[in-house]
C-alpha positions in Angstrom: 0.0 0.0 0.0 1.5 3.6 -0.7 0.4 6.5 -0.1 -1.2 9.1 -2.6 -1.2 13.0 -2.0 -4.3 14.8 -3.5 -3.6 19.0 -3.8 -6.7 21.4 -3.5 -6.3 23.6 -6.7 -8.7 26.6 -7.0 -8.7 26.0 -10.9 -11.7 24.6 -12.9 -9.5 21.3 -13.1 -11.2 18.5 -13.7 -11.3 15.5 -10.7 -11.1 12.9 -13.3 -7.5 13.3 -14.0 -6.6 11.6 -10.6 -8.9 8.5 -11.3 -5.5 6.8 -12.9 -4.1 6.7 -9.2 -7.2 6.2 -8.0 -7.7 2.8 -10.3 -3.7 1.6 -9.3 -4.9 1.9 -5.7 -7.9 0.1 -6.3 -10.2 3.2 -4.9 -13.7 4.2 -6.2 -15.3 7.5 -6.0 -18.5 7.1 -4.7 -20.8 10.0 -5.9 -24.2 9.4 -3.7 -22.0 9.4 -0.8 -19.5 11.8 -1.8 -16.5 9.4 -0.8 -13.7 7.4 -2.3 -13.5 4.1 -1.0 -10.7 2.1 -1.2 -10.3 -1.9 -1.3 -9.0 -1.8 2.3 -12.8 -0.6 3.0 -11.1 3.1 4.3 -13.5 6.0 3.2 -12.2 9.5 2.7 -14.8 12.3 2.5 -14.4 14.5 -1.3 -15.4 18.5 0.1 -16.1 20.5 -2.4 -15.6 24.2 -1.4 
């Protein structure tokens, strides 16, 4: 397991650029929820601000 840094950008940058390290980690975003969930079962809350 490693760990991945995500960087709060006030740009209009889109959140699907990450999904490749997302997918290597084997993490979902989960968009009901507002979560990514990884295969460990850990969630991590997305804020959008």
């Amino acid at each position: 397991v490693s760990r991945v840094t995500y960087y709060i950008l006030n740009t209009p940058t889109l959140f699907l650029l990450s999904l490749v390290d997302a997918n290597r980690l084997g993490a979902y975003y989960n968009n009901i929820l507002n979560v990514i969930i990884r295969k460990d079962g850990l969630t991590v809350p997305v804020v959008r601000k």
